[in-house]
N, C-alpha and C positions, 0 to 999 in steps of 0.2 A: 803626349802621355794619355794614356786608358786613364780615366776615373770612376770611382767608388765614393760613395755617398751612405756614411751610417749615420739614421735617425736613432737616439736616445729620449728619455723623459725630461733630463737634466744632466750634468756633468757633477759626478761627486767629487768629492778630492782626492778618494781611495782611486777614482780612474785617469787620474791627469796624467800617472805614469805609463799606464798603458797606450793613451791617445798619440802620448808623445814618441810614444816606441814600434808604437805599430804605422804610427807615420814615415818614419825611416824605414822600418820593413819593407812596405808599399813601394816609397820611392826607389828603392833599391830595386827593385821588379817593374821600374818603368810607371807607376800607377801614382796618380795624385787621390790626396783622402781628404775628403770634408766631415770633419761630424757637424751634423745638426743636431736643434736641440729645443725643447720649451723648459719651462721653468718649473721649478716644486711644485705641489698643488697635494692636496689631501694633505695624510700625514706627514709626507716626506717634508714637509713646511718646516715643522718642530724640529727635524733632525737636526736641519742648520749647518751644509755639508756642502752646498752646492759653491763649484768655483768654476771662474773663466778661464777659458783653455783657449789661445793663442792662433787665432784661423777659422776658430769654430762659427757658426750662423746661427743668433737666435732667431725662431721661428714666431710667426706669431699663431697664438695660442688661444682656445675658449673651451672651458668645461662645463659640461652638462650632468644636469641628476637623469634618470632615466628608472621610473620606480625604484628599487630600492640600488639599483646600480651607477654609479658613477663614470662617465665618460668624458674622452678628452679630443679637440681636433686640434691639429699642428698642421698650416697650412706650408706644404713641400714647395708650392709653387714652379719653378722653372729645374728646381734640382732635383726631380721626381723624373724629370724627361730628358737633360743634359749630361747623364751619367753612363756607364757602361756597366754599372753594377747598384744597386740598392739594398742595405741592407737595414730592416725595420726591427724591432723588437715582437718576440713572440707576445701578444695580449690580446686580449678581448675588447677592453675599453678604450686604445685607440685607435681611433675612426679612419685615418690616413691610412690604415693597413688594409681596409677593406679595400678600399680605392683604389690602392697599387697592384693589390693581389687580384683582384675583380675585372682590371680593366683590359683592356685590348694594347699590345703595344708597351710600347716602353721597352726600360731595361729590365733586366732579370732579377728578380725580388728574393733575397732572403731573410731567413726569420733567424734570432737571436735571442733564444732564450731558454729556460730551465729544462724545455722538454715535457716533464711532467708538471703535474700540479702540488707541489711543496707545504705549502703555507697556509694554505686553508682547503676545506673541501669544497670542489665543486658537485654542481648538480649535473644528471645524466643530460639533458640537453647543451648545459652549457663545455661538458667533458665533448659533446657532439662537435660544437660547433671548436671548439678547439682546435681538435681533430681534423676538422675542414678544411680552417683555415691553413695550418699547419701544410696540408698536403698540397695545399696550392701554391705553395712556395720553390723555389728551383734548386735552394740550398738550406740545409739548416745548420747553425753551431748553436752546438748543443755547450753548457757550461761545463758536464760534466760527461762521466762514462755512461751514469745511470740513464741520463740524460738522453744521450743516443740511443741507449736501447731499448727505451721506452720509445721513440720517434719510430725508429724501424721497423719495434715490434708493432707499430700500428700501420705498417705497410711504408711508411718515406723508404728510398732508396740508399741501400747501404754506402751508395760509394758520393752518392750527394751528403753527408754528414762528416762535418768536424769538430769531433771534440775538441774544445779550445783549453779547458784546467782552469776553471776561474780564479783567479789570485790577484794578491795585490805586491807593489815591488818589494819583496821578501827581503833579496840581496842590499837597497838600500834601505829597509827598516832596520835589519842586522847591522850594516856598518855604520847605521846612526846609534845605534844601542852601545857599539863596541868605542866610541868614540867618545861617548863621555867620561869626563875624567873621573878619578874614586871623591875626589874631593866635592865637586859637585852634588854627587848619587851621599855623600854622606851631609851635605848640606840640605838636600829634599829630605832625608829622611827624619835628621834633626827637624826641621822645619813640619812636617808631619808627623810626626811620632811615632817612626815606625821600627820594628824591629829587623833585622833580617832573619829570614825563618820563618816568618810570621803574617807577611803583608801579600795580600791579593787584590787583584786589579780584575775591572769590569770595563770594557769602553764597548758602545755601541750605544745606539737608539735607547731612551726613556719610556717604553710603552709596552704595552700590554702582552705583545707576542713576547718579549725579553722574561718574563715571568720579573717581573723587578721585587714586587713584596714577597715573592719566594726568594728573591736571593738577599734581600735586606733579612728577613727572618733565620736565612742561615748564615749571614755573618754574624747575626748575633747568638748563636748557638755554638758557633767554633769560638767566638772568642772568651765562651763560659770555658769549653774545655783548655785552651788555649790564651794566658793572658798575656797580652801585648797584640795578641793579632788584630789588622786594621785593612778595611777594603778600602781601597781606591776606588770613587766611579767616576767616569768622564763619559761625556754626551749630554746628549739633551733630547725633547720628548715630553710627553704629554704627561706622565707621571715623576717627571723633574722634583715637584714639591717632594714624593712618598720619600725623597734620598733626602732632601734638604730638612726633613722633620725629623728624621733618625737622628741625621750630623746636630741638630740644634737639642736634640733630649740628651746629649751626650752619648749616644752609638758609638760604633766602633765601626764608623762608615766615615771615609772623606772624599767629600763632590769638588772635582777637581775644574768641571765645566767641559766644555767642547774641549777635542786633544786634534792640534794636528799631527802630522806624521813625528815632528821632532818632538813634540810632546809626548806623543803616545811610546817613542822610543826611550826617553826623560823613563816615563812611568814606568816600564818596562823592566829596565834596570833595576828597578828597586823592589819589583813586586817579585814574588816566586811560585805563584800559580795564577791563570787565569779564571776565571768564575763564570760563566754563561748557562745556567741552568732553565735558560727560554730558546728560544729561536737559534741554534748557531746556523752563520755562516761563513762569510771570510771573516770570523774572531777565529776560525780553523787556522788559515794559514798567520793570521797574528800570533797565534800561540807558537807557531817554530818558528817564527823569527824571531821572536820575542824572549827565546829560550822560557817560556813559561807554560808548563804542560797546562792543560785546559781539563777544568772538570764538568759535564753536564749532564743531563738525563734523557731519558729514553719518552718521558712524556712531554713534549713540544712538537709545534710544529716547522722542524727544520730547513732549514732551506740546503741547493743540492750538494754545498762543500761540507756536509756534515759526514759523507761517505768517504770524506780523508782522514776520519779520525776512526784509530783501531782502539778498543777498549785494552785495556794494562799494556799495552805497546806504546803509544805517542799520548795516552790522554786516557780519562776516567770516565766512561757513561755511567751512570749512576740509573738501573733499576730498582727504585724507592721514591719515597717522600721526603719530605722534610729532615728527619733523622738521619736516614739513608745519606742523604745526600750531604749532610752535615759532618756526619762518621767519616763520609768517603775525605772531604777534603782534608779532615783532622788527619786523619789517616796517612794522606799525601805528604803533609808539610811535618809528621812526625817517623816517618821511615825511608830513612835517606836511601835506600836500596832502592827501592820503588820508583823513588821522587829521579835518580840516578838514570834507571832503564827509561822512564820515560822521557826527560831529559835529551839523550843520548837521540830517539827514536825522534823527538821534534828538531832535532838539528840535522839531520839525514834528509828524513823530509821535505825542511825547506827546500832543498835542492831540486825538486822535484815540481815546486808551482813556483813559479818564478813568472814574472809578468814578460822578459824574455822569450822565455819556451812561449808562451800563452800569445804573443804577437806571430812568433814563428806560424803559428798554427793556424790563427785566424788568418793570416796574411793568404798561408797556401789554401784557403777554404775562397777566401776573395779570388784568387785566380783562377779556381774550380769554380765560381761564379761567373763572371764575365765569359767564360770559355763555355758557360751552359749557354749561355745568351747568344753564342755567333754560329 
């Protein structure tokens, strides 16, 4: 069997179904897959997300500060040179990538990532060296369309790019959502105090990109116009306290902790919108499996599944502040026509990112890899 070898940061939990899926993809094409892997480091510490996937290699691993830049090495060792295919994450700050892209020899190196730059801005040197590195690559998957066409439009080759659809497994998020019994969903709610009508859910990251004291400040602004209404939050993150001081003054916020997938379908069930007014990303395709339209705003810095949501189609961008964004959800959860179409538009959707499709793709983007290489 041809092998392929993709390096990651860490293995989250939202990717154990992908790993496992795009393993069977591979195999089915003749092709053995290793992920490798180092562990948390920075922020992604706090998330408290990282899980063991069945075959994988941890790497060993050393981070560096580098003035105001933080850097990471993951030594590849013999599985940098034993593959027929390598694929790295598109980044700056790990080292390994220089190395593979830089070096003489080897397998065919691709890169694995947003494409553009999402989340924060970079500086014109550093946009440079992106760029460089990027093109020294044999293939890219891109997460998304924008993605790709940002790569291309910077000269990569049209027919070297796959967009992959970043998601998470939609289809069983939904059949765990549809499986819980009414008795259960009326026992959480009792247990919580929630209404139906009334209850919205947050799950993701505790920090600063998520806007969190903007969206604590607008649950408590829906639930002046709206009484009964009560946020769910789950995750974890560096601003954890800001949720645990709302819940302890008596807010109208409840910290539910870290959700795994059965959890977060648990929560799901009972909420009837989802909240993310900082950073979306896959809380996009959470929202159509979820059946919970997603309401956010137009000022964050998004990451690139933020481009599956259409405004009064599947979900609500909200251009405003605080009010704005408060009206909008009141708005949602009080005009069943609305809450309906959109509704309607995140179940369609789903069907559409599926971790499925998203192995499908990467799988043939791996075979358009190794096939650069010979």
């Amino acid at each position: 069997m041809r092998r392929a070898v993709i390096v990651q940061q860490y293995v989250p939990g939202y990717r154990l179904a992908f790993y496992e899926r795009l393993t069977r993809e591979l195999a089915g094409r003749d092709i053995e897959l290793t992920v490798a892997h180092g562990r948390p480091w920075g922020k992604d510490i706090r998330r408290a997300d990282a899980c063991a996937l069945a075959g994988s290699v941890l790497l060993p691993q050393r981070t560096f500060r580098l003035a105001d830049r933080h850097l990471v090495w993951r030594g590849l060792g013999p599985l940098a040179r034993d593959c027929d295919a390598l694929v790295l994450g598109q980044s700056l700050h790990s080292l390994e990538n220089y190395r593979a892209l830089l070096s003489r020899g080897g397998p065919p190196v691709g890169l694995w990532g947003h494409g553009g730059t999402y989340t924060r801005s970079h500086s014109a040197p550093l946009r440079a060296a992106k760029r460089a590195l990027t093109q020294r690559a044999r293939w890219f998957f891109a997460y998304t369309e924008k993605g790709a066409r940002h790569v291309i439009g910077e000269g990569f080759p049209q027919q070297r790019v796959t967009t992959v659809r970043n998601t998470v497994d939609t289809k069983a998020l939904a059949a765990a959502r549809s499986r819980i019994p009414g008795t259960e969903l009326s026992a959480l709610r009792q247990s919580y105090g929630l209404r139906p009508g009334r209850t919205a859910l947050y799950v993701g990251g505790l920090d600063a990109a998520k806007r969190i004291p903007f969206l604590l400040a607008a649950a408590g602004r829906v639930a002046q116009r709206l009484p009964g209404f009560r946020l769910l939050v789950a995750g974890d993150g560096a601003q954890r306290h800001l949720v645990e001081e709302v819940q302890r003054a008596g807010g109208p916020v409840v910290y539910v902790g870290t959700a795994t997938a059965e959890d977060k379908a648990r929560l799901g069930a009972v909420a009837d919108v989802l909240l993310v007014p900082g950073a979306v990303g896959l809380a996009a395709v959470d929202s159509f499996a979820l059946d919970t339209p997603l309401v956010t705003t137009t000022h964050a810095a998004h990451g690139p599944e933020f481009e599956y949501l259409q405004h009064g189609r599947n979900a609500l961008v909200v251009d405003g502040g605080l009010d704005a964004y408060s009206a909008a959800v009141t708005d949602l959860l009080t005009r069943p026509a609305l809450y309906d179409r959109l509704l309607s538009a995140c179940r369609t959707d789903a069907e559409l990112y599926t971790v499925e499709s998203m192995a499908r793709r990467f799988a043939d983007g791996v075979e358009g890899l190794i096939h650069a290489g010979t």
